[in-house]
C-alpha positions in Angstrom: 4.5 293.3 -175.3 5.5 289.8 -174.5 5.3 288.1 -170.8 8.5 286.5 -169.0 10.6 286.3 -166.4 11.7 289.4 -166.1 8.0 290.9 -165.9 4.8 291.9 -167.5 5.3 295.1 -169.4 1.3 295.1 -170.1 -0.1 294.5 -167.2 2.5 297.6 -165.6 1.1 299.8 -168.9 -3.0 298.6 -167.8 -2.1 299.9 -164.3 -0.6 303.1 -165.5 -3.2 303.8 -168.3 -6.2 302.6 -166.4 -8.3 305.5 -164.6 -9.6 304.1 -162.0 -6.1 302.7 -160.8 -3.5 305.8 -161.8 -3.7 307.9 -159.4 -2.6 305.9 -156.9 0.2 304.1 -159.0 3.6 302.7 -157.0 6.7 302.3 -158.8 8.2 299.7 -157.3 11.3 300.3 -158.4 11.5 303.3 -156.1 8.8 302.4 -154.1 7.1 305.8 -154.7 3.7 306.4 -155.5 2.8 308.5 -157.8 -0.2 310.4 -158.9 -0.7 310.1 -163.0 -4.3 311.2 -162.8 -3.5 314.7 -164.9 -0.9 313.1 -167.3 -1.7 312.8 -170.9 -0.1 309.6 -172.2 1.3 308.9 -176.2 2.3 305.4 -177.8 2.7 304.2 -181.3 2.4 300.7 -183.1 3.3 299.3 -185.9 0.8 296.5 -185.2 -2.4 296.1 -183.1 -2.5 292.2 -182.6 0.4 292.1 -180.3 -1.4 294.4 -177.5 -3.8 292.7 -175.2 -7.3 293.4 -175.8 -7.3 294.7 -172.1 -5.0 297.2 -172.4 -6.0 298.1 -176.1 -9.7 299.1 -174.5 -8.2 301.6 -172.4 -7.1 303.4 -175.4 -8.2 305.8 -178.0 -6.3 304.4 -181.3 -5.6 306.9 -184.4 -5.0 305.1 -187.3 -2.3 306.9 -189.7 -2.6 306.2 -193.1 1.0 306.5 -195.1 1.8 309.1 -197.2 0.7 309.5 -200.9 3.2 309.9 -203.6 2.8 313.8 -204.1 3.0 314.6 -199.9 6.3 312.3 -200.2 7.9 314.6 -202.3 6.6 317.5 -200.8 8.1 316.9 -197.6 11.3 315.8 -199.4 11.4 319.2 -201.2 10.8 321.2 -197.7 12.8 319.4 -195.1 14.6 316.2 -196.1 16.8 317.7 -198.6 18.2 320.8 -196.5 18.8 318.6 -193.5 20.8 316.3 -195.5 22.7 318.6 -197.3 23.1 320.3 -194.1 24.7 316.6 -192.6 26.7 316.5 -195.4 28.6 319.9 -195.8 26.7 321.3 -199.0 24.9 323.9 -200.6 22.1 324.4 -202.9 24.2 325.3 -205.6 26.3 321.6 -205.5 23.2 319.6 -205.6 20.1 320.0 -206.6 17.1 317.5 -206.7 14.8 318.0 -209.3 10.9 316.7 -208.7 11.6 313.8 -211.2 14.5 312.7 -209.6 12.6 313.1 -206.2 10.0 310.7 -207.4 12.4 308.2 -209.4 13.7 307.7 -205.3 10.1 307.4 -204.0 9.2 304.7 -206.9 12.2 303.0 -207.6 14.4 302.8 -204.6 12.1 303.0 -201.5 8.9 301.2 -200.7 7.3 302.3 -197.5 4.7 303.9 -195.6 6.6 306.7 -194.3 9.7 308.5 -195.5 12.6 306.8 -193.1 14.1 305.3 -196.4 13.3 308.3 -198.6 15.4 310.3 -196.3 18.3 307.6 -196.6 18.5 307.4 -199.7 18.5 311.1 -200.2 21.0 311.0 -197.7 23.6 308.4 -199.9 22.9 310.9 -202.5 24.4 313.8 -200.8 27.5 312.2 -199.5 28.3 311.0 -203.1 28.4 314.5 -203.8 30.1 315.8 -200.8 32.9 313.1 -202.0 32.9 314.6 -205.6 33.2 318.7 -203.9 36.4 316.9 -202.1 38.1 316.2 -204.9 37.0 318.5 -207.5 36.4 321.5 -205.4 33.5 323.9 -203.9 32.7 324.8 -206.9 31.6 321.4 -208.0 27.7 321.5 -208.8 25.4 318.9 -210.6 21.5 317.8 -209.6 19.5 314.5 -209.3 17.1 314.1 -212.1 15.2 310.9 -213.2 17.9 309.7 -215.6 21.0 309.9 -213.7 19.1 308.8 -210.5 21.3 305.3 -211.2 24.3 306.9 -211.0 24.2 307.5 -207.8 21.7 304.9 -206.4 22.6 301.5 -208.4 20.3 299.6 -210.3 16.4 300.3 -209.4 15.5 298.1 -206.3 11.5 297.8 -206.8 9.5 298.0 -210.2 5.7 299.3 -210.1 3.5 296.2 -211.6 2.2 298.4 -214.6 -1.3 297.5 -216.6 -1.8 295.0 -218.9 -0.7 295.3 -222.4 -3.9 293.8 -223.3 -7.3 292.7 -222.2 -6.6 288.8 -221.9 -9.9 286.0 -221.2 -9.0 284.9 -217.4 -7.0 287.9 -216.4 -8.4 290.1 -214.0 -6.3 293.3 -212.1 -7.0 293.2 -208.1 -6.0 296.2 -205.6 -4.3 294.8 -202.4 -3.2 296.7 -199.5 0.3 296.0 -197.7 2.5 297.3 -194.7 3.8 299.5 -197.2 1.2 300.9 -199.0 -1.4 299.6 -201.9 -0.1 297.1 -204.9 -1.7 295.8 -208.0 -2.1 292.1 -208.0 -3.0 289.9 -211.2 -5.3 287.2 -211.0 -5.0 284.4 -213.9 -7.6 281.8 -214.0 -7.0 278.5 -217.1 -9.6 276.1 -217.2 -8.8 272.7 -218.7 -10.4 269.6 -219.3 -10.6 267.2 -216.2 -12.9 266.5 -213.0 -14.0 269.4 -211.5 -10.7 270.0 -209.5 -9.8 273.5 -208.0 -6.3 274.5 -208.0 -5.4 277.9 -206.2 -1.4 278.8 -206.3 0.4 281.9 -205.8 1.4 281.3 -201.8 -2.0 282.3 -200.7 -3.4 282.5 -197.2 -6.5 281.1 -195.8 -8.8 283.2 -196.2 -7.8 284.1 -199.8 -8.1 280.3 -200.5 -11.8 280.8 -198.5 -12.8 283.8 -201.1 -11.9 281.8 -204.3 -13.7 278.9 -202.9 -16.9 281.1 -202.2 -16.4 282.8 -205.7 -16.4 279.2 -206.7 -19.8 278.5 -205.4 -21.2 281.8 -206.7 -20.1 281.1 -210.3 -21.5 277.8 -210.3 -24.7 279.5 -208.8 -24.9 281.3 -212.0 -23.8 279.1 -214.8 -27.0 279.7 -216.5 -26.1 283.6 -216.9 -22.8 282.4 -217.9 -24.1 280.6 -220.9 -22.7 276.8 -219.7 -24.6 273.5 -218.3 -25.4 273.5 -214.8 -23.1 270.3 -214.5 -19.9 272.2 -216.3 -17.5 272.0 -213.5 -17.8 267.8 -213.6 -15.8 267.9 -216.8 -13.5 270.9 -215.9 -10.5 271.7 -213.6 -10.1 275.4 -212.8 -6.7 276.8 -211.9 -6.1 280.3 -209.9 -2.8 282.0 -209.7 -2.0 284.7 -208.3 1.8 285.8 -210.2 5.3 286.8 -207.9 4.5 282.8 -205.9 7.2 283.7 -203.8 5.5 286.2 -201.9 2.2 285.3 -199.2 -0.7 286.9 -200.2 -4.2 286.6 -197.8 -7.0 288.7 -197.3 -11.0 288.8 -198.2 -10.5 291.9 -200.8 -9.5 289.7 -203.5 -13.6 288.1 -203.7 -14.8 289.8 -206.8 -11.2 289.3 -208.8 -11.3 286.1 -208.8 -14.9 285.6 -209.5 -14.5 288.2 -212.3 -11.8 285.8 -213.4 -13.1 282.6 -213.2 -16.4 284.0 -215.2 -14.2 285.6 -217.9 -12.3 282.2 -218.3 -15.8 280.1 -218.3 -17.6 282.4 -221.0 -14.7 283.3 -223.2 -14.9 286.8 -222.6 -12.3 289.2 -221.9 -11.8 291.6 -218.5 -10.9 295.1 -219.6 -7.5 296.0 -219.1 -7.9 299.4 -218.5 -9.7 298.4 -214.8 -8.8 297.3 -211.5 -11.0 295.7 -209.1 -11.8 295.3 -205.1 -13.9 293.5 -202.7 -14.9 290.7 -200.7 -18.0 288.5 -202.2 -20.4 286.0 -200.7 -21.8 283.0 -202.1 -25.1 284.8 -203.1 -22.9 287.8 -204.9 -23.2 290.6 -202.6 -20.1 292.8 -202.2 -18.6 293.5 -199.2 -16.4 296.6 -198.2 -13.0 296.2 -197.8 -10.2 298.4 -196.0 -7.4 300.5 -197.2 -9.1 302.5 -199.9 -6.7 305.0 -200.2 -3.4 303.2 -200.3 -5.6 300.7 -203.0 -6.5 303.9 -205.3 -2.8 305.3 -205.1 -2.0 301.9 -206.5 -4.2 302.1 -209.6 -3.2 305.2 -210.1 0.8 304.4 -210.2 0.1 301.4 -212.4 -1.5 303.5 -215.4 -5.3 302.5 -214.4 -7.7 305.0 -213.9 -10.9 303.1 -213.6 -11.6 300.9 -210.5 -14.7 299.0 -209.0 -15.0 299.0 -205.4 -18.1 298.0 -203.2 -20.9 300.2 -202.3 -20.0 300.3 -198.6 -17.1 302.2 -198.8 -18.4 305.1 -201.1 -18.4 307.3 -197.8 -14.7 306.4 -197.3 -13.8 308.6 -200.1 -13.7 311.4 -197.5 -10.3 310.4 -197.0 -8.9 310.2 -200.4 -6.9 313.1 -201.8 -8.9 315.7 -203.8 -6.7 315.4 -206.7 -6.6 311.3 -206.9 -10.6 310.9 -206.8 -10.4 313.8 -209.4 -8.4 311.7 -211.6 -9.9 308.1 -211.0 -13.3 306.8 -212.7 -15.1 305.0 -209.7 -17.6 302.3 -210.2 -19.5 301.5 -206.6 -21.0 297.7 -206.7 -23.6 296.2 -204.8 -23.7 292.8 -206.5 -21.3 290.5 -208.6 -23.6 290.9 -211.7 -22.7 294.5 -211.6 -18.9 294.1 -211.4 -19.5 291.7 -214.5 -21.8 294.5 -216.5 -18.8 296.7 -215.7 -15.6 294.6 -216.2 -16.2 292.0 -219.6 -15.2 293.8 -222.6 -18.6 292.7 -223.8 -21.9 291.8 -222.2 -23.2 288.4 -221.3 -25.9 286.8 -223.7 -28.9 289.0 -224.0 -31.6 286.7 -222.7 -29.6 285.9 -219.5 -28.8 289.3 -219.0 -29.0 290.6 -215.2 -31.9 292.3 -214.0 -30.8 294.7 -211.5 -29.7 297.7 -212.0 -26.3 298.6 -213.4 -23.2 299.9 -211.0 -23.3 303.6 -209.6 -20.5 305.3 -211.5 -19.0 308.6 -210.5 -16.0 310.7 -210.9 -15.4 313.0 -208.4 -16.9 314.2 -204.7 -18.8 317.1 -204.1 -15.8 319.6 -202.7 -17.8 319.4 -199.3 -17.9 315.6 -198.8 -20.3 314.3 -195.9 -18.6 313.5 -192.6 -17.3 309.4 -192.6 -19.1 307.4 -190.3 -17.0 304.7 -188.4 -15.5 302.1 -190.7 -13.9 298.9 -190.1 
């Protein structure tokens, strides 16, 4: 959508798009006017921030979420397979993929949205094969399961971050959202002796760098709760990683892990291991919704966690999970920071500072006829 020399392809697309101007639209490359009034027009984007805000008003934008695990292997199963055995000259009784082999592929040697690379490496799969029927004959038959899925891929391209072995002081799991789906994301937090320094590391963008200054600010907002002197942080320096340095890492979602963090580190008590965390904080505590729900709870779920706390705000986006992942997830909703803490220490703060509002909404599952979603970020 760029601008140069050889034209504008935006402002052409805002003339043929546009309403008011369409049905009188001149190609000037035939210098012949047509009449696009009646025609229905289709585009896709990876990305919004490239198209001008002009144009992107004229548009009605559908936002597709990726695929979860299960609906990758079902279109594998239904159409991928047959049209690459078809490509490569066999039957169903040389190869066969077996649904643990199908989601060794999805986990270990593809990570994407769609199913492009699924269908690839399907695809490498079945010519290996066709090379084996060459030589050894038609009737040549094996199948793809889990454990010789190496064989014929190579060594496993991408690991899934699982859960921690243990729950750890200062060690807090955070949900993150990518081009490619949902991820788990440690947080570590060490405090040492020293002035009061902050240290953030782990390649992180500005407005992750913002949150973990604002979860700063709450923290020392509630040092009393936390059990420590109001004037703790002149005699302490407080360092957050974020783990994998080599890889940027922004966005507001990661508020309320590194608060959790930073409180778990300060008060010597230990985050549950078995529970991941999302959302974006302010100084006074409130938490904020965040975006990408679904791909976020498919990430718990792959990484062995089955208990997440996410902000009250995006309890109606649940409309657009699968049935069978909020089934199998334990949801905490969260209004406040003291709530994610009631929820995430192993054990509770000291009893006289203990919080006075109410504790976190927990549920497990929708009623089977959710209400409709209202408009989201």
């Amino acid at each position: 959508m760029s601008m140069d020399f050889r034209g504008d392809p935006s402002a052409a697309l805002l003339e043929v798009l546009d309403p008011e101007q369409n049905f009188m639209f001149v190609d000037h490359y035939l210098d012949v006017e047509y009449d696009l009034s009646q025609v229905f027009f289709i585009a896709t984007a990876n990305v919004m921030h490239t198209i001008p805000p002009a144009l992107q008003d004229r548009m009605e934008v559908l936002r597709l979420h990726g695929y979860t695990e299960q609906e990758k292997i079902e279109i594998a199963k239904q159409f991928l397979v047959k049209k690459q055995l078809l490509a490569a000259g066999l039957n169903d009784k040389n190869l066969k993929f077996t649904d643990d082999g199908i989601t060794t592929i999805i986990r270990g040697y593809t990570r994407e949205a769609g199913v492009r690379n699924l269908e690839r490496e399907i695809g490498n799969v079945c010519r290996k094969v066709a090379r084996k029927v060459v030589k050894e004959g038609e009737n040549y038959s094996t199948s793809l399961t889990a454990e010789n899925a190496a064989e014929f891929l190579g060594v496993i391209k991408f690991r899934d971050t699982l859960a921690h072995e243990k729950s750890e002081v200062g060690l807090v799991t955070g949900l993150a959202w990518t081009e490619v789906g949902g991820s788990i994301l440690s947080t570590e937090v060490t405090v040492v002796d020293g002035k009061g320094k902050l240290t953030l590391t782990g390649k992180l963008g500005d407005v992750m760098q913002e949150s973990a200054q604002a979860a700063m600010s709450y923290v020392r907002s509630r040092a009393q709760r936390l059990g420590l002197p109001r004037d703790f942080y002149r005699h302490l320096d407080i360092h957050v990683h974020v783990p994998e340095g080599a890889i940027p890492k922004d966005g507001p979602s990661a508020g309320i892990t590194i608060a959790t963090a930073i409180s778990s580190a300060l008060s010597k008590i230990a985050v549950r291991r078995d529970i991941a965390m999302t959302g974006e904080i302010t100084l006074r505590g409130k938490v904020l919704p965040i975006g990408g729900l679904k791909e976020k709870l498919l990430a718990a779920h792959r990484a062995g966690v089955f208990e997440v706390i996410l902000p009250k705000d995006n309890e109606k986006d649940l409309a657009e999970v699968p049935e069978n992942l909020r089934n199998a997830m334990k949801m905490h909703f969260a209004e406040t920071m003291d709530q994610v803490l009631s929820v995430a220490l192993e054990s509770p703060l000291p009893e006289a500072l203990a919080p006075v509002t109410e504790p976190a909404q927990t549920i497990a599952s929708l009623p089977t006829q959710p209400e409709a979603p209202t408009a989201h970020q």
